[in-house]
Each structure stands twice: as structure tokens, then as C-alpha cells.
GUFIVO-524285 format. One record per residue (C-alpha): x, y, z. Coordinates in steps of 0.5 Angstrom, whole numbers, plus 500, padded with zeros to 3 digits. Layout:
# GUFIVO-524285
XYZ;...
This chain:
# GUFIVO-524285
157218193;150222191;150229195;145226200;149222203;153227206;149230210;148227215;145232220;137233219;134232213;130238209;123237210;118242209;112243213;104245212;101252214;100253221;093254225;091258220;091254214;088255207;084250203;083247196;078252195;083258196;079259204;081262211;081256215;083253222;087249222;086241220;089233221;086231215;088237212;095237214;096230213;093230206;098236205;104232205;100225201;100231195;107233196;109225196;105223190;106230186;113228185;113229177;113223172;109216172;111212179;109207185;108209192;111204196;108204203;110201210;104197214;103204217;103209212;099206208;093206213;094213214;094215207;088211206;085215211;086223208;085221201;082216196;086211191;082214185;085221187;092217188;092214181;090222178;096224181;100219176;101213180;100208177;102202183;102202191;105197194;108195200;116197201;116189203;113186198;113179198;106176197;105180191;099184195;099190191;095194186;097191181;101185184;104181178;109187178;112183183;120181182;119185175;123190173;119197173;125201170;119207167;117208173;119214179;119210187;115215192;116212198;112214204;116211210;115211218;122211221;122205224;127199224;122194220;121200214;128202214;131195213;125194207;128199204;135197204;133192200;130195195;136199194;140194194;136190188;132196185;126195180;125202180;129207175;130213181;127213188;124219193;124217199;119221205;120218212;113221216;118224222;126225225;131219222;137218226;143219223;145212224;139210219;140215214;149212214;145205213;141207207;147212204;151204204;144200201;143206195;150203191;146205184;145212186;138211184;136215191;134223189;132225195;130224202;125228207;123228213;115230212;112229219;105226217;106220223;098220226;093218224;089223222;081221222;076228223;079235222;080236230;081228231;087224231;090218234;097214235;094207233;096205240;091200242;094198248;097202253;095198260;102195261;105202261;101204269;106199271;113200274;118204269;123199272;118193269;117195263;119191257;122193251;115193248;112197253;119203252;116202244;109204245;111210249;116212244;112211239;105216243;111222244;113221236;105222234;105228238;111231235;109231230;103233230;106239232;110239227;104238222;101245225;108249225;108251233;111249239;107249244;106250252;106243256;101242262;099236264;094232269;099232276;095226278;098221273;105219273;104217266;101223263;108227266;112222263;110222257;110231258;118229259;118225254;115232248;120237252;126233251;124232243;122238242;129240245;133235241;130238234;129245237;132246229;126244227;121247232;124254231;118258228;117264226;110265230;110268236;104264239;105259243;099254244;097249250;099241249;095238255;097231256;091227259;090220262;084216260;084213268;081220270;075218266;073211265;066212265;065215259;068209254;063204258;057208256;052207250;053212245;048216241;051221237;052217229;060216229;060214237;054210236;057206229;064205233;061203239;055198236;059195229;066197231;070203226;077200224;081205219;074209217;071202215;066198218;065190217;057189217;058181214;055178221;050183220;042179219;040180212;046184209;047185202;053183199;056189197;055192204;059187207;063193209;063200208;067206209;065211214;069217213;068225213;074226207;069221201;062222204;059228205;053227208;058223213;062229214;054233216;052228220;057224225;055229230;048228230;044225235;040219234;034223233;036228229;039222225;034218224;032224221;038226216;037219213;029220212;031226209;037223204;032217202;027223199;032227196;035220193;028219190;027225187;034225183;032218180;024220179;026227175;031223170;026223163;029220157;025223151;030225147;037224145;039230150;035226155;040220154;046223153;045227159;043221163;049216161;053224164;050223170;048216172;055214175;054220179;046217181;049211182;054213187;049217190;045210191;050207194;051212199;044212201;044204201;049204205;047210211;040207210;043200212;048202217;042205221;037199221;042195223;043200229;035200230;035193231;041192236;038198239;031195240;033187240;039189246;034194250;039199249;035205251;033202257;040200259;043207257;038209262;041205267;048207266;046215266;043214273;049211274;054216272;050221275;048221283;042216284;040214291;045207292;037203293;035205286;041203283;042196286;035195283;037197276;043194276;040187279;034188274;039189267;042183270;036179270;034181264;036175258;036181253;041185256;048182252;053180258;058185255;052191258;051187264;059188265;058194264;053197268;057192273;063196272;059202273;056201279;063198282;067205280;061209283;060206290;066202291;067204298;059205298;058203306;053196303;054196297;052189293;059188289;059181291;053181290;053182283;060179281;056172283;050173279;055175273;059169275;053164274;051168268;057166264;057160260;062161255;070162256;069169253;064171258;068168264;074172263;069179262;067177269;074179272;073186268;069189274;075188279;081190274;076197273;078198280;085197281;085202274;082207276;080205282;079212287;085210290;088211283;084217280;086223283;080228281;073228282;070223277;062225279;063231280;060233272;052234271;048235267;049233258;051235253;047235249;042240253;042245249;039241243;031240243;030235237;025229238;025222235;019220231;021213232;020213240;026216242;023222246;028227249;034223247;039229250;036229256;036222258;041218256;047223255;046227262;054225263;058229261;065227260;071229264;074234258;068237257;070240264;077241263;077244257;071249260;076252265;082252261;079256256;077261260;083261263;082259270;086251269;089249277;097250275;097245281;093240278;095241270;102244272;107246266;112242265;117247261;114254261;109257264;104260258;099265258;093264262;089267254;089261251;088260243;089255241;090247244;092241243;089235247;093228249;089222252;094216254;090210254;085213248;079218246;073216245;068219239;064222244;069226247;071228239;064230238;064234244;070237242;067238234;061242238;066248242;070248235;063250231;061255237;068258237;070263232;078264235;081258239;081251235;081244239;085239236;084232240;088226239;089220243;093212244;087211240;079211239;076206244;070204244;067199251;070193247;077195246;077199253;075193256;081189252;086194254;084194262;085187262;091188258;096189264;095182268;100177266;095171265;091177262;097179257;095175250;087176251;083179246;076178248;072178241;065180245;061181239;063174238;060171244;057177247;
């Protein structure tokens, strides 16, 4: 038997740098998802000699997020495909069934019981001369004797843990892929097997985050949610169970904050106006791409497009601005665009050899440019045909104290204009039920009637129950903070205007300031209610570093943004955030309507009747 087999304790595994990192370029630098994740993606594929990348469902998601196939394929790997294989969707698909007897096996796996079983059967019928396999976290012994009694060629070389299991979207931004997590604010003692998978799987992202940035932190969590103490739990008894693992030589103990997503609904209801946000809540962001094919007047090679700051540089400049200012960054790329192509002058030999030598790098930059131009005209029509700055009015007014007489009549008027879709005017709906639900008066009957008579098609019907269902999740009686009690924007500060009729955009439709901002504040100044964030294990120090951020039941790309803005401002602490996933007021919607057994199985397509 090879010598892997008989160490069934914990695997060898090798983590990436701590907080402070150190990029490509050989610079200082904090402390990065994408970096960290990209970095254990290079030690799998840096394995020596030709070879495929065999990946699960998963992980071949989470790579394509860090790093792209051109750089995949640099590294001599010259087939990625699923370790299930069996419908020949691969990058080079008539490998299927076909002996590859020249080629390394580099298998990037999750842990899970569907991937370990795929690869048993990969051991039992080879095609591969030798295999590398990297589980993305811990692997229980059980599996690893499973794998050890599949590998009867020997063919297995080595088998690492490499804890790369989230997926990582902006250096300070990452997620669980966990979509649903409505069900889990039921009784533990209801739960389904499904429900004990999800939160399984949310604390193994969170482990392994922690992982990836070599420290063990300090756990607080919101005291007003039984389901952020769970999941608190759930982080200490793993980080206990694999104290091997998590004992680091740094000394420094960062704070893991575990949020609940009902403290602050409003926020994921909201029209956003900062370019990622806006992109996610208007055209829907899956995995870094975007489907524009419903889009009027959309090329064919826009028919989807990739969103990420890893492979387009003026994304990474740009997916914090404002609507203003990016209407500017666009107008700006356009120009510089137009110089390139105009400054190319074939006179001579030179002159050609030196434009065949660029013209792939022009060519590219020209799809870039289309792309960006394209994503915002869109944008700028479903702003103007939807009348979207007027009802992020509304919905500000909402979210910040409005007189209720004032807010009956903007809500009663969006509800009666035809062009509002039927998805804002549920919005603003739910709104105006989580501000005055028990408002002496209030015209919630009112309102539900009106949208009731307003929805024709079985999508819009089942909308309608959104309004109520906000209240029975995150209801006052279910909340245990103070939702309106932020002011003021947070975009405040910024003074940029619109040419296109955007006037003082930060100052109208961003006043409300999502819960975080007001939490992370007080945390880092180190004034944090112990009562309301109490520490699960041990009590940390109030001079705080470093923080990592958890909302169950997902973050939203304002909330990243907001964070992207203080980790710009600060030279010291560095805030990471993740979440079950990144919503937009579709997939919240879809989620809070998730937990009611007649509900279960919805999967409202708004766009699609919206």
C-alpha cells in the first residue's frame, strides 16, 4: 500500500500568508479572498509536467472566479473537466472514455459525499497516469479509508487538504453559494437533512476562510439571533476538533462577527446605485457573469458578459462608483478607447508589424469598452423606462423617517403608476409594512388589496404574500435591534454630479445606511455592546485589527461596497466580508418566501413577469 494510506490522521496541507500577504509584484499587501484563493489554484495546477484538472460542480465555479482558462491552460493543463464526467462536457470533450496515459490527474475536490464517490470511481477505472488529489477542506478518515480501498493501481501521489472552500468575488468579498437559508429560522428540532447540510456547509466556509488567512479568531455574535449563535457554536467546536490546524504562531487574534440578515431587510430591498450593486440588482450577476440575452438590441457577442475585478481592470476601478461618477468612467474610457484606434498609422513596415503586435491587445480593449458602454445603456433604460430614481426615492423616504401621511401618498402613488414594475411596488410595499407595521392607522390592508387587484399573472399573485412573509421574518417582533435607527448616506461625503440628470445622487437616493455600517463603526473604535455582540469562547481585546464579517441569510454588494470604502480609508484594520450568498431583492425575495411549506419549491423568475 502506498505511504498515503496509512496516515489516516490529518492530511498535509499548506496554507497561504496571513493578513499580510504578498502579491505578484512582490508588494506588502493585506490580506486578500481572491489572493488567497488564487493561491492555492496555483499550487494545484503547479504540480509539474502535462495534466487535466479534474474538478467537482463546485470548485470549478470557484476557480473560474480567481483565475482564467488562458492562465489555466499557461500552467500546462491541458484538459478541465468535471471528476464526474459522463456527458463529455469538458475542454476537450472527446477525451471521454479515452485512456490519457501522458497526462498528470490534479484534482481540485470539495469534501462532500457526491465528489468523493466520483473519484473512487476514477481510481477504480483510471485514465490518467498518476493523480494529485486537493480536497478544499478537512476530510474525515472514514473517506480517506474509502479512497485508500478505490486507489488499487496506486496511481494516487499525493492527497492535500487545501482549504480553498468559498467562493471568493472581491478581495474583501466572499460567499457560501447558500442561497436558501429561510428554512433554517425554524425549530432546529424541524429541521431536514437538508436544513443540518446548509448549515454545515456555511460553518466549513467559515473555517476555511480562516484557514486561508492563518488565524483563529475571536467569536461575537449578534445576541438577538439564535441562528447566528448556532452558527457561532458550530465555528468554536470546528476550530477545536482541528485545533492542530488552527494553531498559528501569530499571536494576533482577529474578531469573527456572525450576523443575521433579519436584523437588516431593508437594505436587500432597495434600488442600488453603485456599479456592481446596480449591475446585480437590474441584470442579476451569476458566478461573475451576467445574461443581457432578454436585453432589446443586444449583439450577439454580448449576449453575456463576464463582471469580474481579476480580468477587467477598469471593473476593479470602477465597481464602487456611484451611477454619477460612472457615467463618467464610461464616458472617459470611450475617449481613451478613440485615441488608441485613431493614433494607429500604417506608413511603413514598422508601422504594420507594430499594429498585427497590438491589435489583439486594441481588439480586446474594444470588447471591454463595448461591453461596459453596453451593460450601461441598458441600465440607463430600465432606470428611465421603470422610473427608478423616482421610486428609490420613495423607498429612502421610507427607510429614513418620513411623516406616515407623506408615505401613504408615495406609496399609494407608485402603486398607481403603470410604470413602476409590480416587483418595485412590492417592494416599496414591504417597506412601508416593516416601518409602521404597528403604525396606530396604518394602510397595510389597503395597500395588499391594491397589489392583490394588480396581479394578473400566477407570478405576481404569489409576490403579493412577500409583504406579509417580511413580517413574520423580520418583523419587530422578530428583530432584536433598532432598524431605523441610522441617518444620513453613505455616500455623504461624495460631491459628484451627473450630466445625464442624476443631481446629487448621494445625497437622494442613498441616505439609508445599512445596519453594518453602524456596527462595524463601534466595533472599531472598540465600543461593541458585549450584551448585544456577546463572545462565544473568549473575550478578545476591545483594540481590534483585523475583522471578519458573516451574515447568515446573505450580503448584498452595497454592504460590500460599504466595506470596500473603510478598508480604502484605513492603513491598519482590514475588513473581510462574507455571507450565505449575495442577494439582490429577487433572490431575497425568493428566499424569504423559501421557508412556508406551500412556498417551499418557489422560484419566482420576476424578471420574467416582473
Amino acid at each position: 500500500a502506498p505511504h498515503w494510506r496509512l496516515h489516516l490522521g490529518k492530511c498535509s496541507w499548506t496554507g497561504c500568508e496571513g493578513m499580510s500577504t504578498v502579491d505578484y509584484k512582490g508588494r506588502s499587501q493585506r490580506f486578500s479572498a481572491l489572493r488567497a484563493f488564487r493561491s492555492y489554484v496555483e499550487k494545484v495546477i503547479g504540480v509539474p509536467g502535462m495534466k487535466a484538472l479534474l474538478v467537482d460542480k463546485e470548485t470549478m465555479t470557484m476557480v473560474s472566479l480567481v483565475i482564467s482558462q488562458t492562465e489555466i491552460i499557461s500552467k500546462q493543463v491541458f484538459i478541465v473537466e468535471p471528476i464526474d464526467n459522463k456527458s463529455g462536457n469538458s475542454s476537450s470533450s472527446s477525451t471521454v472514455d479515452r485512456q490519457m496515459s501522458h497526462l498528470k490527474a490534479v484534482c481540485l475536490l470539495r469534501p462532500c459525499k457526491a465528489s468523493i464517490s466520483a473519484l473512487e470511481g476514477a481510481l477504480r477505472k483510471p485514465k490518467f497516469k498518476e493523480y494529485h488529489i486537493f480536497f478544499t477542506n478537512f476530510v474525515t478518515d472514514a473517506a480517506l479509508r474509502s479512497i485508500a480501498a478505490a486507489d488499487d493501481f496506486e496511481l494516487v501521489k499525493q492527497l492535500q487538504e487545501y482549504y480553498a472552500d468559498y467562493y471568493a468575488v472581491n478581495e474583501d468579498l466572499w460567499h457560501a453559494n447558500m442561497g436558501r437559508s429561510r428554512s433554517l429560522y425554524g425549530k432546529r428540532s424541524h429541521w431536514t437533512s437538508a436544513d443540518h447540510d446548509v448549515l454545515q456547509r456555511i460553518t466549513q466556509a467559515i473555517l476555511a476562510m480562516m484557514l486561508s488567512a492563518k488565524k483563529r479568531p475571536v467569536v461575537r455574535y449578534q445576541n438577538a439571533s439564535s441562528l447566528a449563535q448556532t452558527v457561532a457554536k458550530e465555528v468554536i467546536r470546528g476550530m477545536k476538533e482541528e485545533s492542530q490546524v488552527f494553531d498559528f504562531r501569530d499571536s494576533s487574534r482577529p474578531v469573527l462577527l456572525i450576523l443575521d440578515r433579519r436584523e437588516d431587510p431593508i437594505t436587500p430591498l432597495l434600488m442600488q446605485w453603485t456599479y456592481q450593486a446596480m449591475v446585480h440588482e437590474l441584470l442579476t450577476i451569476t458566478n461573475n457573469r451576467v445574461d443581457m440575452r432578454n436585453c432589446p438590441n443586444v449583439k450577439k457577442d454580448m449576449a453575456q458578459v463576464v463582471m469580474s475585478i481579476t480580468q477587467d481592470q477598469f471593473f476593479r476601478e470602477s465597481y464602487t462608483f456611484n451611477y454619477g461618477d460612472l457615467g463618467k468612467a464610461i464616458k472617459g474610457l470611450v475617449n481613451k478607447y478613440k485615441e488608441k484606434k485613431t493614433s494607429q498609422k500604417i506608413d511603413t513596415i514598422q508601422d504594420m508589424q507594430r499594429f498585427v503586435e497590438q491589435y489583439p491587445e486594441l481588439k480586446t480593449f474594444q470588447g471591454n469598452v463595448s461591453k461596459h458602454v453596453g451593460v450601461m445603456v441598458e441600465m440607463n433604460r430600465r432606470v428611465k423606462e421603470e422610473k427608478l430614481m423616482a421610486v428609490s426615492e420613495v423607498e429612502q423616504n421610507l427607510a429614513c423617517d418620513k411623516s406616515h401621511g407623506t408615505a401613504v401618498q408615495e406609496v399609494m402613488r407608485m402603486l398607481g403608476d403603470s410604470k413602476v414594475s409590480f416587483k418595485r411596488k412590492v417592494c416599496i410595499s414591504a417597506l412601508y409594512h416593516l416601518r409602521y407595521e404597528r403604525h396606530r392607522g396604518n394602510e397595510m390592508a389597503t395597500i395588499r388589496s391594491l397589489l392583490k387587484d394588480q396581479a394578473k399573472t400566477p407570478t405576481n399573485q404569489k409576490l403579493v404574500r412577500f409583504v406579509d412573509e417580511i413580517i413574520r421574518y423580520a418583523g419587530e417582533k422578530v428583530r432584536g435591534g433598532e432598524l431605523y435607527g441610522s441617518r444620513g448616506g453613505f455616500f455623504s461625503s461624495l460631491k459628484s454630479v451627473f450630466s445625464g440628470g442624476l443631481s446629487e445622487i448621494e445625497n437622494v437616493y442613498t441616505r439609508y445606511k445599512p445596519i453594518l455600517s453602524s456596527v462595524l463603526d463601534t466595533l472599531l473604535k472598540g465600543n461593541l455592546s458585549v450584551q448585544d455582540y456577546p463572545y462565544m469562547d473568549q473575550v478578545g481585546s476591545s483594540n481590534v485589527d483585523n475583522v471578519f464579517v458573516f451574515v447568515i441569510g446573505g450580503v448584498t454588494y452595497s454592504e460590500a461596497a460599504l466595506v470596500a470604502a473603510i478598508n480604502k480609508s484605513s492603513s491598519g484594520c482590514r475588513v473581510i466580508l462574507g455571507g450565505s450568498c449575495i442577494h439582490n431583492s429577487t433572490s431575497f425575495i425568493n428566499d424569504v418566501l423559501g421557508l412556508f411549506p406551500d412556498m417551499k419549491e418557489v422560484e419566482i423568475d420576476i424578471k420574467a413577469e416582473g
